[in-house]
BADREN-343290 format. One record per residue: residue number from 1; residue in one letter; chain; x, y, z of N, C-alpha, C in turn. Coordinates in steps of 0.02 Angstrom, whole numbers. Layout:
N
   k r c   n.px   n.py   n.pz  ca.px  ca.py  ca.pz   c.px   c.py   c.pz
 NUM a A      X      Y      Z      X      Y      Z      X      Y      Z
...
END
This chain:
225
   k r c   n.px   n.py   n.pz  ca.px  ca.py  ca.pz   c.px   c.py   c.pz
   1 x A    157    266   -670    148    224   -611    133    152   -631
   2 x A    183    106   -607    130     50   -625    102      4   -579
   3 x A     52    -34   -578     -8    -60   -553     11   -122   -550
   4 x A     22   -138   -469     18   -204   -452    -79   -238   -424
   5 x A   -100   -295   -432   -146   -290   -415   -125   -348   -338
   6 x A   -181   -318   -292   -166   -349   -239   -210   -416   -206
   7 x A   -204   -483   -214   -231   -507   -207   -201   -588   -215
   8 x A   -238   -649   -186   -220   -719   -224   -260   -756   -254
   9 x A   -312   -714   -261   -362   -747   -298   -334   -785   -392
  10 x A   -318   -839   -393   -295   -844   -469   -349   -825   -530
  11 x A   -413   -836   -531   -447   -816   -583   -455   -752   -593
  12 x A   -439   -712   -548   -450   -622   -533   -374   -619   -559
  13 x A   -320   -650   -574   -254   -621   -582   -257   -648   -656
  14 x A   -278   -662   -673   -278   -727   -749   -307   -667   -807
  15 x A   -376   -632   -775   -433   -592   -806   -405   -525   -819
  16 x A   -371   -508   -764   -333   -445   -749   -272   -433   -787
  17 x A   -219   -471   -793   -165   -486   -820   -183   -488   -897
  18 x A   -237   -501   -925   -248   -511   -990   -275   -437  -1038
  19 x A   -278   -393   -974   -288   -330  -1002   -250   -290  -1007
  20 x A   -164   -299  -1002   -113   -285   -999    -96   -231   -967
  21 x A   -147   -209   -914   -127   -146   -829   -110   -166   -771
  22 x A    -82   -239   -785    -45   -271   -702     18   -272   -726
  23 x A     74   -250   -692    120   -248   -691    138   -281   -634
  24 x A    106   -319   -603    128   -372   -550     82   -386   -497
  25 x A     93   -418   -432     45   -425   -387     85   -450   -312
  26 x A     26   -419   -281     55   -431   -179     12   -484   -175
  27 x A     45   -526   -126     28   -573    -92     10   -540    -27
  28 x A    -17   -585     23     16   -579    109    -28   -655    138
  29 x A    -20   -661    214    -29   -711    235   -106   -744    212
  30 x A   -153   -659    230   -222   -654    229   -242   -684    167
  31 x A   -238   -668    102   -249   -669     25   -233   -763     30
  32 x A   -172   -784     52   -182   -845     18   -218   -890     40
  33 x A   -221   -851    133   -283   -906    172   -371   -903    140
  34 x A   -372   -855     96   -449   -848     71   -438   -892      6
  35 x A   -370   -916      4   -404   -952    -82   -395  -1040    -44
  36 x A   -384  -1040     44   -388  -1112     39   -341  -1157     13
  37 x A   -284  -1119     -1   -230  -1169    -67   -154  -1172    -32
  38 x A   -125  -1209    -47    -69  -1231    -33    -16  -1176    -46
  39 x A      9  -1154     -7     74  -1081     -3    100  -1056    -69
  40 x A    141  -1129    -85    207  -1136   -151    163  -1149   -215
  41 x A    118  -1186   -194     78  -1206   -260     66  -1125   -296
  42 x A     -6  -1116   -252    -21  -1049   -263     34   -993   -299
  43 x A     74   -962   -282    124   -940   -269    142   -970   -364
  44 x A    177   -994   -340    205  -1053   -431    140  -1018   -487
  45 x A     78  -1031   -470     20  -1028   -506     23   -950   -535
  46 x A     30   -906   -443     48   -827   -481     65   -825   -551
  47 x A    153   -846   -518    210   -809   -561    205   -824   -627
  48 x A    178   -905   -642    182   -914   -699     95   -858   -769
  49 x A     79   -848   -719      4   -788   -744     12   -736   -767
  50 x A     77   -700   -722    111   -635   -732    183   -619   -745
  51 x A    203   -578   -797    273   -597   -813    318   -545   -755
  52 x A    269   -504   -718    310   -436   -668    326   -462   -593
  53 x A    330   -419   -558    365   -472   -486    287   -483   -455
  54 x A    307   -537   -408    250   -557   -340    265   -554   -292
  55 x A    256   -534   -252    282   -510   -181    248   -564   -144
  56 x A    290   -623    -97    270   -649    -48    296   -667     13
  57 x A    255   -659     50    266   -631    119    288   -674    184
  58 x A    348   -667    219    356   -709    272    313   -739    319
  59 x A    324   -760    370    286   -756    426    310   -761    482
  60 x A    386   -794    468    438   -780    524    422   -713    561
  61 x A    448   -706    644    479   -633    674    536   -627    670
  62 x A    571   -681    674    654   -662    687    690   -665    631
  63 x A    752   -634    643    792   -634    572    805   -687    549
  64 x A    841   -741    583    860   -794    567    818   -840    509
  65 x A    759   -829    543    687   -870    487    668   -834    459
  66 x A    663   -762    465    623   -735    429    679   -723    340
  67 x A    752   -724    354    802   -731    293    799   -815    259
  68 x A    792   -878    313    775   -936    293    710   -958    246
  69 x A    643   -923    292    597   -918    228    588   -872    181
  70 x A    626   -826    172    624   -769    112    684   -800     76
  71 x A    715   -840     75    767   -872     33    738   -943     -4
  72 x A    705   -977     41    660  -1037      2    597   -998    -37
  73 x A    556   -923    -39    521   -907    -49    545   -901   -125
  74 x A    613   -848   -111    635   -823   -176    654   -915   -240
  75 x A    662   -964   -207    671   -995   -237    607  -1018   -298
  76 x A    550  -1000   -279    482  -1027   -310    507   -992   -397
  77 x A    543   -940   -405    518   -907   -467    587   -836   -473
  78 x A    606   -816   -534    666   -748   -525    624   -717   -485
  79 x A    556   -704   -514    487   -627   -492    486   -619   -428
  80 x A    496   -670   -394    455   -667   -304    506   -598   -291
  81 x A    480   -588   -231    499   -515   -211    475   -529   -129
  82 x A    518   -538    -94    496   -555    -34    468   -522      8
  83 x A    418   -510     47    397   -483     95    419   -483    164
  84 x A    458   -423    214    458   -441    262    446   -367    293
  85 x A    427   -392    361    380   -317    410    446   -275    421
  86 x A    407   -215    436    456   -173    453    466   -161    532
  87 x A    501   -207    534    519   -213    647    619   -228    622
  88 x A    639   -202    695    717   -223    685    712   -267    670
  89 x A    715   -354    660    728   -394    646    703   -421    555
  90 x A    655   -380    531    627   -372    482    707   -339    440
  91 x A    701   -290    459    757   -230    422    820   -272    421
  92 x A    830   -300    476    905   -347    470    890   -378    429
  93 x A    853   -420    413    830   -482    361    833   -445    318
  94 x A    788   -406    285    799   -366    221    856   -350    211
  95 x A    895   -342    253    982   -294    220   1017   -366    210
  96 x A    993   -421    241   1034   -481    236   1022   -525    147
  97 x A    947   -518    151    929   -531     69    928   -506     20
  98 x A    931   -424     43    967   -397    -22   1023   -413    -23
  99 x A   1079   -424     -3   1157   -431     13   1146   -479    -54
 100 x A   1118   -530    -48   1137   -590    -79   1103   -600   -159
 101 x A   1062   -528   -174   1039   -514   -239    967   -539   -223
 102 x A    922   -542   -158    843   -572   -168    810   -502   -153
 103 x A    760   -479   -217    726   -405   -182    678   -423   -126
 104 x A    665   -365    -93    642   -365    -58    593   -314    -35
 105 x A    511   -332    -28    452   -284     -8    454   -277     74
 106 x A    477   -209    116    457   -210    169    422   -166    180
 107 x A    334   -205    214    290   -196    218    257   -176    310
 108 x A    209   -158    271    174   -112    364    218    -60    382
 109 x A    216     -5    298    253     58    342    206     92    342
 110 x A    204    131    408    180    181    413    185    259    441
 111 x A    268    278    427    283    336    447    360    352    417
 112 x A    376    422    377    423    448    328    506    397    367
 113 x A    500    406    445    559    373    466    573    303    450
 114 x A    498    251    448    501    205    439    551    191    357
 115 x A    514    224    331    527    210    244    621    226    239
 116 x A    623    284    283    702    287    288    734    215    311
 117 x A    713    202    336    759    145    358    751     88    322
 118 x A    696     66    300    690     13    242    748     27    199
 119 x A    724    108    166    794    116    102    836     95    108
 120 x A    865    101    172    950     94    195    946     28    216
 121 x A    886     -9    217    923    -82    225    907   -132    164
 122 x A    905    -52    101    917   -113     29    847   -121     10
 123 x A    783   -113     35    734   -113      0    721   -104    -65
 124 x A    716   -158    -83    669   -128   -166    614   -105   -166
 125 x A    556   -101   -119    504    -80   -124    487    -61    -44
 126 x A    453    -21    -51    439     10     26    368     20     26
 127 x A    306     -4     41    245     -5     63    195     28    104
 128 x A    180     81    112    159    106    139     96     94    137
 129 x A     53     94    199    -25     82    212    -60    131    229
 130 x A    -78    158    167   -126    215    161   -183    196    191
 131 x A   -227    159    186   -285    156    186   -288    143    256
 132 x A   -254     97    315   -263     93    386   -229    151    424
 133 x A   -206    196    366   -184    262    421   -232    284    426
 134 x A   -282    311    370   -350    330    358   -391    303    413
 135 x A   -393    232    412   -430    210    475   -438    221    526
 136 x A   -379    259    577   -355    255    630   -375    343    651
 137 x A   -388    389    587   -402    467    564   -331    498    558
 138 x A   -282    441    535   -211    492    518   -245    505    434
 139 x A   -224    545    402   -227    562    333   -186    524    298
 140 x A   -181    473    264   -132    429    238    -90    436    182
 141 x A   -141    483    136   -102    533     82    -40    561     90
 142 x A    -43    617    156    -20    668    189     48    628    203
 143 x A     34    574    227    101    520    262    136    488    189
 144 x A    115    483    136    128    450    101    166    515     54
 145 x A    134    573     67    163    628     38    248    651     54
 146 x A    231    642    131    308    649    159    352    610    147
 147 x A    325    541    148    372    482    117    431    494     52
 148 x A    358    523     30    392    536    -67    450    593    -42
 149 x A    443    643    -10    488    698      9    531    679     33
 150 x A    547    624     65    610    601    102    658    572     52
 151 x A    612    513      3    647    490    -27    678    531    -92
 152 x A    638    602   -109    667    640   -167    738    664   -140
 153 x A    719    702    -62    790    732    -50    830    680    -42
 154 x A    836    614    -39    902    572    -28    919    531   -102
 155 x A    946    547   -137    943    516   -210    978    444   -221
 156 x A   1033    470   -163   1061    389   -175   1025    320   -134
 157 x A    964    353   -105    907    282    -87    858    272   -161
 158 x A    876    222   -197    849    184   -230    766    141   -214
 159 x A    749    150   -175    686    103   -161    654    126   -191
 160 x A    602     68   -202    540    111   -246    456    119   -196
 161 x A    435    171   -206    374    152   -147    314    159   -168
 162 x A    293     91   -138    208     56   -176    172     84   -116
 163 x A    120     99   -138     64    142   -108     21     64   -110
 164 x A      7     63    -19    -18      3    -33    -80     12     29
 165 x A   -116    -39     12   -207    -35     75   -245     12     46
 166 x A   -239      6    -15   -285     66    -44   -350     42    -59
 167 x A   -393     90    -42   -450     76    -38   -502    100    -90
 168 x A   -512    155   -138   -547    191   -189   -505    197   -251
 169 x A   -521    227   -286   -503    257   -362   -452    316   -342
 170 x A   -474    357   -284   -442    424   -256   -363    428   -229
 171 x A   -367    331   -206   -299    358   -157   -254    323   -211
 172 x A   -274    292   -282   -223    292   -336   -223    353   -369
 173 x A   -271    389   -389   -219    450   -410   -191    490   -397
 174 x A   -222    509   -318   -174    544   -285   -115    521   -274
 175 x A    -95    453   -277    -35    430   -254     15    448   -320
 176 x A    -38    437   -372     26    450   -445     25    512   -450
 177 x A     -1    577   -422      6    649   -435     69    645   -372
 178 x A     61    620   -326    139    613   -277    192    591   -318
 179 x A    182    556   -372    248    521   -392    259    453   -375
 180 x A    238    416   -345    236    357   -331    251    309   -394
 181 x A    293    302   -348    329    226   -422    274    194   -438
 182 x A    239    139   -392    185    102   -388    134     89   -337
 183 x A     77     67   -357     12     57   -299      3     -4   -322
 184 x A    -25    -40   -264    -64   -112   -272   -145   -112   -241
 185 x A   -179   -137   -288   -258   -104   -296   -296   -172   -293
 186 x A   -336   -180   -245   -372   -240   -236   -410   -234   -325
 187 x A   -431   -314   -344   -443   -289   -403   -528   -273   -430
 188 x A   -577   -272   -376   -617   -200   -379   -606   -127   -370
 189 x A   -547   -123   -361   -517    -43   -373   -508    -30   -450
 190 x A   -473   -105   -452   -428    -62   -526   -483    -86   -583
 191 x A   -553    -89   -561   -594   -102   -610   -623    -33   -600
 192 x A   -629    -11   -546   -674     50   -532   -609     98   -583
 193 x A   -564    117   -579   -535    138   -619   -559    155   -693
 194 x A   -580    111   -717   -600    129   -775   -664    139   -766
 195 x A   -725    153   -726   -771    173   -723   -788    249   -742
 196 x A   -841    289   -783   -874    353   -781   -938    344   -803
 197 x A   -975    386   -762  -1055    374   -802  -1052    399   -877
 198 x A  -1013    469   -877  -1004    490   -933   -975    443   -995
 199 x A   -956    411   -977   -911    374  -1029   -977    310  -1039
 200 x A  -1018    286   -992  -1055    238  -1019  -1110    262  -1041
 201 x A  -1142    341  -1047  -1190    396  -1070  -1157    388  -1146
 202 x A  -1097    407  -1151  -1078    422  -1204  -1069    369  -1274
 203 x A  -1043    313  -1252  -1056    261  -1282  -1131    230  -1286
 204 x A  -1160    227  -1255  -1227    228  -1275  -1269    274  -1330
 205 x A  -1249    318  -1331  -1268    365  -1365  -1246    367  -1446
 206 x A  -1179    334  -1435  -1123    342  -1496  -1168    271  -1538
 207 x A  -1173    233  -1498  -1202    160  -1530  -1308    149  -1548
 208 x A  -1319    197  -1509  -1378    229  -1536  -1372    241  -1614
 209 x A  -1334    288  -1618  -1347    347  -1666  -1315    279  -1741
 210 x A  -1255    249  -1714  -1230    205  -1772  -1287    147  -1800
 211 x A  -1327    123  -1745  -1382     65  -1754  -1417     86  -1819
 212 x A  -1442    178  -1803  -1493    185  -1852  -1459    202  -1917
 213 x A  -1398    200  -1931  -1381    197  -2018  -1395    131  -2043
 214 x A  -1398     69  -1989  -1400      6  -2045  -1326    -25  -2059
 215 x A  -1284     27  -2038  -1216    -21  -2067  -1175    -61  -2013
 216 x A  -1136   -101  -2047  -1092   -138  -2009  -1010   -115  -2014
 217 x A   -938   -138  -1966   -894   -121  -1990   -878   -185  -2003
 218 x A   -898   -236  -1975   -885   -322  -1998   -934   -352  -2048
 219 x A   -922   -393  -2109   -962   -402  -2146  -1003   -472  -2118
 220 x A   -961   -510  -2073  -1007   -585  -2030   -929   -597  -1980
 221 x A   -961   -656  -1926   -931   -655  -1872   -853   -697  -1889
 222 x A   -840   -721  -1957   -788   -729  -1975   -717   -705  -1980
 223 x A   -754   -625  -1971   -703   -558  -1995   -676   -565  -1922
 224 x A   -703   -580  -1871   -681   -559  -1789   -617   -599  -1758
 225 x A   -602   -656  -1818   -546   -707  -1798   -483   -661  -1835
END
């Protein structure tokens, strides 16, 4: 599975990216209005942080703009990966920008039919919002489960589908025991990820026991360059 992280925060993508488990990152309207920053700038700042795609997101409704700004979007960088909703006029736009070689994330799915129809209008990535199905008391897993089933039995749909609005440690692995190409993980998820008590019991313990021999594996802080 690999791990987009979701967010526009640049110092959270800079920190993250340097531990080599981002394989890319989502934008949307919300994320760039919290960093206060200019659309394209921002955006530019991503791509050049991360070498995998960035997904950024229209704001157009209609096709007409919503293919006009997903075409100046795709211009920022190869990576961008455009975002557009999943409504008829969304899906037209998507089948219109894939046509012309620009991928395309269509986002706010939330039901196995939806995701069908993204495929067929050329999606590269299909999005599903686990975490506000959850909200609402649909099971978002469950929806995200069927998704995967639709897209196994149709082979010649190519999309790939990011498990996305995730909210815990739980609804990424369940999503990669589904098979899920990819998830995008706010990036206190994908820190909790590497969290276990056991694991910080255990290292404690391991560095206990090494203190009291006295030895070193570095002879001075020279060796660390």
């Amino acid at each position: 599975m690999k791990l987009f992280i979701d967010t526009a925060d640049l110092d959270e993508i800079r920190d993250l990216a340097s531990t080599g488990l981002v394989d890319g990152v989502t934008t949307n309207p919300s994320h760039i209005a919290k960093t206060g920053s200019e659309l394209f700038t921002r955006l530019r700042e991503i791509c050049e942080a991360v070498s995998g795609p960035v997904s950024a997101e229209v704001t157009a409704t209609d096709h007409e703009r919503i293919v006009a700004e997903g075409r100046k979007l795709a211009s920022i960088a190869d990576t961008i990966v455009v975002k557009t909703p999943l409504t008829p006029e969304g899906l037209r736009a998507c089948h219109a920008l894939s046509r012309e070689g620009i991928p395309v994330n269509v986002t706010l799915c939330f039901s196995p039919a939806q995701a069908l129809l993204a495929a067929k209008a050329g999606a590269r990535y299909i999005s599903p919002f686990i975490g506000r199905l959850d909200d609402i008391g649909h099971d978002g897993l469950h929806t995200l489960s069927e998704i995967m089933q639709v897209m196994e039995a149709q082979p010649s749909l190519d999309s790939e589908i990011l498990a996305a609005s995730v909210r815990h440690p739980t609804h990424v692995t369940e999503a990669a025991k589904l098979g899920t190409e990819v998830a995008t993980v706010p990036p206190p998820v994908l820190r909790q990820l590497t969290e276990h008590p056991l694991t910080d019991r255990g290292l404690a313990k391991f560095l206990a026991d090494w203190q009291r021999t006295g030895q070193t594996i570095l002879d001075d802080e020279r060796e660390t360059g």
